[in-house]
Structure formats: C-alpha cells, structure tokens
C-alpha positions in Angstrom: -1.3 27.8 9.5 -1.4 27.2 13.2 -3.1 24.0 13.2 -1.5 20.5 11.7 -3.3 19.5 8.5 -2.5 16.1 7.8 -4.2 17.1 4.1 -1.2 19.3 3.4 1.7 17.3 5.0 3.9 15.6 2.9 4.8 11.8 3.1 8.4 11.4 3.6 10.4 8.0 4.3 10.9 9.2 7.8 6.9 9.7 8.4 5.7 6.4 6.5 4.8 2.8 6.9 3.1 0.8 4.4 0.6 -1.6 5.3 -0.6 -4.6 3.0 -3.3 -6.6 4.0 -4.9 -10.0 2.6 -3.5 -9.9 -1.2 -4.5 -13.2 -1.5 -5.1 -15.7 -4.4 -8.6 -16.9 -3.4 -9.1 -13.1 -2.2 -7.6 -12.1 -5.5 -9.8 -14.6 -7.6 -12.8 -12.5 -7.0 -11.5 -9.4 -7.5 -13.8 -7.2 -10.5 -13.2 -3.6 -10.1 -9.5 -4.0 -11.7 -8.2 -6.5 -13.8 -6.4 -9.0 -11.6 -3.0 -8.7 -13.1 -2.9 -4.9 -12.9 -4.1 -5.0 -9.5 -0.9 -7.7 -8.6 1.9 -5.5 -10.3 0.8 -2.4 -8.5 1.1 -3.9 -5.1 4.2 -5.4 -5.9 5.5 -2.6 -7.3 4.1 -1.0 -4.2 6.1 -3.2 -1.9 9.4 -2.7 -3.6 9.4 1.0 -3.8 9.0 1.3 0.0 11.8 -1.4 0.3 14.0 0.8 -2.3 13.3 4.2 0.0 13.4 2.0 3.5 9.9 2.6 4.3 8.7 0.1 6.7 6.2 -2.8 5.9 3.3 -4.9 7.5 1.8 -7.6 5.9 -0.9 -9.6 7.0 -3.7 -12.1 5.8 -6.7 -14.0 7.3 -7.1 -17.6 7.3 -4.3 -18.1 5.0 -4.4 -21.7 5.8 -8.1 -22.3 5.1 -10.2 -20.1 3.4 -8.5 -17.3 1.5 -5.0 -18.6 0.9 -1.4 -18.1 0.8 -0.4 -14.4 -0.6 0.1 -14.1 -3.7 3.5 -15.3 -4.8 4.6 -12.6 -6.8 4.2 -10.2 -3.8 5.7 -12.5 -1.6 9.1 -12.6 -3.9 8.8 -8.5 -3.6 8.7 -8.5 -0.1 12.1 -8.0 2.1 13.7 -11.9 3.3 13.3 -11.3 6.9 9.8 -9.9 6.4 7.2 -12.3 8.7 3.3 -12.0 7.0 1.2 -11.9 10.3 -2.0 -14.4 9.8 -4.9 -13.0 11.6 -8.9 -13.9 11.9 -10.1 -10.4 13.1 -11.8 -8.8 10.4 -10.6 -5.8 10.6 -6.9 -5.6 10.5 -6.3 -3.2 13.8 -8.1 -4.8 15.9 -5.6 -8.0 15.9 -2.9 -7.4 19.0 0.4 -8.7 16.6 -0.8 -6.2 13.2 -1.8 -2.9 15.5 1.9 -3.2 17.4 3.8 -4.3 14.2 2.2 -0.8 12.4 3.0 1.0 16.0 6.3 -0.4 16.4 7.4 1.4 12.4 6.9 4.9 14.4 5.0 5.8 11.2 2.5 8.7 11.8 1.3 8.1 8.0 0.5 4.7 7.2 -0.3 4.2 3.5 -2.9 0.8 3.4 -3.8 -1.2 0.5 -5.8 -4.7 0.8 -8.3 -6.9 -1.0 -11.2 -6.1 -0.5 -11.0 -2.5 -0.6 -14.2 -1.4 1.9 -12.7 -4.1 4.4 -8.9 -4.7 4.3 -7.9 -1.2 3.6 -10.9 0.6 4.4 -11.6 -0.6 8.3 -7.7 -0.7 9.6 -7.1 3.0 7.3 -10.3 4.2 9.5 -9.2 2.4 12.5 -5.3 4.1 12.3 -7.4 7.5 11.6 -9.7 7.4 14.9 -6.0 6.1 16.5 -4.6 9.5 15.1 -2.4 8.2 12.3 -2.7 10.1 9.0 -3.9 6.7 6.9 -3.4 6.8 3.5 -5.2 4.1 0.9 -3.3 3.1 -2.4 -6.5 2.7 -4.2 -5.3 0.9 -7.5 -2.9 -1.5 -4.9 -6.5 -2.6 -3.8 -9.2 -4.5 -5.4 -12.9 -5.5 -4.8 -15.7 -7.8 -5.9 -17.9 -5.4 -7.9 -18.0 -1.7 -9.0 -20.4 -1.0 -6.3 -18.5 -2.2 -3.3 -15.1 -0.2 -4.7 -17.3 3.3 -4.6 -19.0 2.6 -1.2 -15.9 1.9 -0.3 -14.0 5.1 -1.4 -17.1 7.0 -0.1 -16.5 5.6 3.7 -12.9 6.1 3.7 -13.3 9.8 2.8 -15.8 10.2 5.2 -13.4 9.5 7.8 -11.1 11.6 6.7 -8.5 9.2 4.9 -6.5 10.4 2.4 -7.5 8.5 -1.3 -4.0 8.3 -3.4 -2.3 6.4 -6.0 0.5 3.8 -5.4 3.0 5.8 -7.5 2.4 9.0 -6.4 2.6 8.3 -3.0 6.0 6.8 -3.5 7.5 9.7 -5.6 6.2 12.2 -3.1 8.4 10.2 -0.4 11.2 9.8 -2.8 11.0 13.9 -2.8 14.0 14.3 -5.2 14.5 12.9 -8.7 18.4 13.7 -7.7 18.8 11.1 -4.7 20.6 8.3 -5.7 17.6 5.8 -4.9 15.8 7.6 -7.6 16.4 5.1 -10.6 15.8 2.2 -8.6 12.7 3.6 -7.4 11.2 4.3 -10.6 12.2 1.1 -11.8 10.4 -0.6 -8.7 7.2 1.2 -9.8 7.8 0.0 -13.3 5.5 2.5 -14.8 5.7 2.5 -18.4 5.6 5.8 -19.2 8.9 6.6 -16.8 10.5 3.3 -18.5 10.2 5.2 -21.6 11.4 8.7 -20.0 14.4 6.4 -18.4 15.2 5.0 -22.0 15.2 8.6 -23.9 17.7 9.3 -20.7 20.2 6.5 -21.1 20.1 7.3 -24.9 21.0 10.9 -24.2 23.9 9.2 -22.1 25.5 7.4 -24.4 
C-alpha cells in the first residue's frame, strides 16, 4: 500500500500513549452499561499494563474537588508515584491547554483513551486527537456510561470519525508484540485476565 492506514498499523510501546480521563467515584456511581466493579479492574489493569510495557500516561478529571470527585482509589494506587492527575473544567478533555500538551509531550501518534462517560470523556478528546491527526484508539470496556443508549450513540460517533473501537487487553498484548519479551509475565498479570491466570498456572505446573 502507498498510503498510511492507521486501520492496519500496529500499536507498539514506541507509537503509544494512554489517556484516562474522569474515572471518578461520583462519575463512577452512575455508571449502567457495565457493572461498576468490572469497569474499575479493567482500567486499572489498563493503567498497569502500559506502566509494565513503559507506555506513557495522562490522567485527568473535572471538578474533582466539587462535583465529580477524587479518582477512584484503586486506579490511583495503579498509577506510576510521580504521575500528576491534571484537574480540568473543559468538557472535552483536548480542549484544556495542560491535557492537549501533556498527551503531545508522550510523542504518541496513537493515543489509546478510555473515560467515564464514554460519548464525552473518551469520545470528544479520541475525536478531537483524530481531527489533530493522532490515530485515537478507545478501550471500550475501560469506559463506562449511564444507560445502554448513551454507550451505543456513543460507539456510533466515535466510529464515525474514524476512531479505532478496541478492547483494553488486546490493545496491550498487541503492544507487548512478543509472548517471549521478558515483560511478558508481568504484563499478563497486570491485565489479570482469568483465562491467562489459568494458562499461566498450567505453565508453572509444566515447570516444576
């Protein structure tokens, strides 16, 4: 092919940024399209797979202090030390000065998003990075919404606009790129999928 596809690239850890906006607890709290609890471990177990492969991270809320509140603690203890979550008030996540330079300042052409809710915090900034010409990504089971309706419009708009729809996992194994790197076990224990618990079980019994 002559011309780039961004549909056909692959996401590597050199290419990548993650971006994690407004996983809140009073965000969180009205969350109905996923169960609350899976929706938490896949965003945390979202965050510490790109830590594991080095992929760089932006987090950000709104009116933390006020209206939404802090992130949710369990992400927060996932998230690298030195990591700063960038409070904001502009809806959409681009359009506020500190996020848009912290996401340009990663040098990642492919920025995977994931936020509560899913047609605003992931949806507007993934379509915003898009129309910037980043190749925006959106973890859809690391985001949530408030009804069943909202999480379909939502996926309709973002693929609309040309945003790639993905899973949390797959999106770090395809970075991870080889099950022989030595990052590989602590990656697929940072996604803590049970199935590859299981697989990683059956190996260490083979092992023995």
């Amino acid at each position: 092919m002559s011309a780039r596809s961004k549909f056909l690239e692959s996401i590597t850890r050199e290419n990548a940024a993650v971006v994690l906006v407004d996983h809140q607890v009073g965000l969180l709290s009205g969350v109905r399209d996923l169960p609350v609890g899976e929706l938490k471990h896949n965003v945390v177990a979202l965050a510490r797979a790109a830590t594991v492969l080095d992929i760089p991270l932006v987090v950000t809320t709104t009116a933390a202090d006020s209206m939404w509140g802090p992130t949710t603690p369990e992400l927060v203890e996932a998230l690298p030390a030195r990591l700063k979550i960038i409070d904001r008030s502009t809806v959409n996540a681009w359009h506020d000065d500190r996020v848009r330079e912290a996401i340009e300042a990663t040098g990642g052409q492919k920025l995977i998003f994931a936020g509560v809710s899913l047609e605003v915090c992931a949806a507007l900034p993934a379509i915003s990075a898009t129309a910037a010409g980043h190749d925006a990504y959106v973890a859809v089971d690391a985001s949530g919404t408030f009804s069943q309706a909202k999480r379909e419009a939502g996926l309709l708009r973002i693929q609309q606009a040309g945003v790639v729809v993905s899973d949390y996992a797959t999106l770090m194994v395809e970075a991870l790129a080889d099950n022989a790197a030595p990052e590989s076990g602590a990656l697929y224990a940072a996604l803590d999928m049970p199935f590859a618990v299981l697989v990683g079980q059956i190996s260490a019994a083979y092992q023995a």
